[in-house]
N, C-alpha and C positions, 0 to 999 in steps of 0.2 A: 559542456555539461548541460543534462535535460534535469526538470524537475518531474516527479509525479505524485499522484496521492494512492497511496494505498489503505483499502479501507478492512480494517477487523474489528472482532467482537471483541470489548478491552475483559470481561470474564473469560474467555478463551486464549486468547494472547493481545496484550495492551503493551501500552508505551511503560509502564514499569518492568514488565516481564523482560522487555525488549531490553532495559536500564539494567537489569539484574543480569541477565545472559551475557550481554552486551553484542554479541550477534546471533543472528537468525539466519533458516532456510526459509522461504516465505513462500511454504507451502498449501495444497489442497485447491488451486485457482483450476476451478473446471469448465472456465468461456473459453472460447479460442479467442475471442478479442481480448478479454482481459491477458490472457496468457501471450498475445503476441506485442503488450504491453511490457510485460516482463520481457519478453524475447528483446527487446527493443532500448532494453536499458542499458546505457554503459557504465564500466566502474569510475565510481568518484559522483555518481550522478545523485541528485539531492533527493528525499523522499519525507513527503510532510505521511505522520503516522495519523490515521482518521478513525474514531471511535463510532464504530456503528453500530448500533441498537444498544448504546448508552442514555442515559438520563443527562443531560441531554447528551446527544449525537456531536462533535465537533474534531478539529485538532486538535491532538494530544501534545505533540512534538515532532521534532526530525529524524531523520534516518539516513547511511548514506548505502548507496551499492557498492558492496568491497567484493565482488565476485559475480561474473554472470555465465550461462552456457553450462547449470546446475538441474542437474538430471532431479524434476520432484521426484521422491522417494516414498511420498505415500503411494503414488499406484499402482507400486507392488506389494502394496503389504493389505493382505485379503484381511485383514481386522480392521484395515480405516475404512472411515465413508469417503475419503478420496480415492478408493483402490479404483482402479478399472483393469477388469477383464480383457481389452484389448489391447491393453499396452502391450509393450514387448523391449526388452532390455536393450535389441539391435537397434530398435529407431523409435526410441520413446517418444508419447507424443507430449507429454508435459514436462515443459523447461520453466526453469525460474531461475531467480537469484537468490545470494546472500545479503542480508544486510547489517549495517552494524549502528546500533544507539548514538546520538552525536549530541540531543537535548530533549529534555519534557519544557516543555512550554510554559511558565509562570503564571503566564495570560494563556487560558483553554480559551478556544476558538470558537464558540458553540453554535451549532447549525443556524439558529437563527439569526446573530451578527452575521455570520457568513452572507444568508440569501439578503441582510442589509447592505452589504457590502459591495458584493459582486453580481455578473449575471449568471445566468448559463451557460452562452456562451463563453465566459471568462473560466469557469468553475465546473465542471460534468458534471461533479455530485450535484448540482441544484437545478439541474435539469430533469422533466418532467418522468418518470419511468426509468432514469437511468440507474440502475443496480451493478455497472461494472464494478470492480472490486481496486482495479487499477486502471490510473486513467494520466495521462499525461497533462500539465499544468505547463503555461505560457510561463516565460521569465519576468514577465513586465506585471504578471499575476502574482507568482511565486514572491516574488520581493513585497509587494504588500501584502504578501499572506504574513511574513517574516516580522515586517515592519508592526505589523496591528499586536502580535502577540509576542513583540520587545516593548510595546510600549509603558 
């Protein structure tokens, strides 16, 4: 099992949305790194949910991957601002996964514990320019990310 942090806008889709649906496509990821993050997920794998350009910014809650090898579906659709023109249904180039709600956090994690916490290294999100959207998290990280916002 890998961990990672997937980061959204919680007015656009957030850890209630997430709580309400109770699975998502966790789509519109237009980096190839971040998307080969996605590509790189396996089912059962853990995913802390990260509120970005919140008041403040932090973890929300968990997530788990129940499905991967999930063709995104906005960019075919000419109405989103995920669409792209050069996809093509034979070998699309944006995959993602499903994922499904497991907990909202009691204790919100919020950006600044976090850069009290961790480093950068530890952490991508607190790294200097890093804007990836998904980003892989250590295990030895992950369990104190778990730990702080059970306490």
């Amino acid at each position: 099992m890998r961990y990672w942090l997937y980061k959204s806008e919680p007015e656009v889709f957030g850890i209630d949305h997430l709580r309400r649906d109770r699975t998502t496509v966790w789509d519109g990821v237009r980096n190839y790194q971040a998307r080969n993050n996605l590509v790189a997920a396996t089912v059962g794998d853990t995913v802390f949910f990260y509120h970005s350009s919140a008041k403040p910014p932090g973890i929300a809650g968990l997530a788990e991957v129940v499905e991967t090898g999930v063709v995104d579906p906005t960019q075919f659709d000419p109405t989103s601002k995920y669409f792209d023109a050069k996809s093509t249904r034979q070998s699309p180039p944006w995959m993602t996964v499903r994922i499904k709600f497991v907990e909202k956090f009691s204790n919100y994690l919020p950006l600044d514990l976090l850069r009290q916490t961790f480093t950068p290294a530890e952490l991508a999100i607190l790294a200097r320019g890093n804007r990836l959207s998904v980003t892989p998290v250590d295990e030895e990280t992950a369990l104190r990310i778990i730990n702080l916002a059970r306490v």
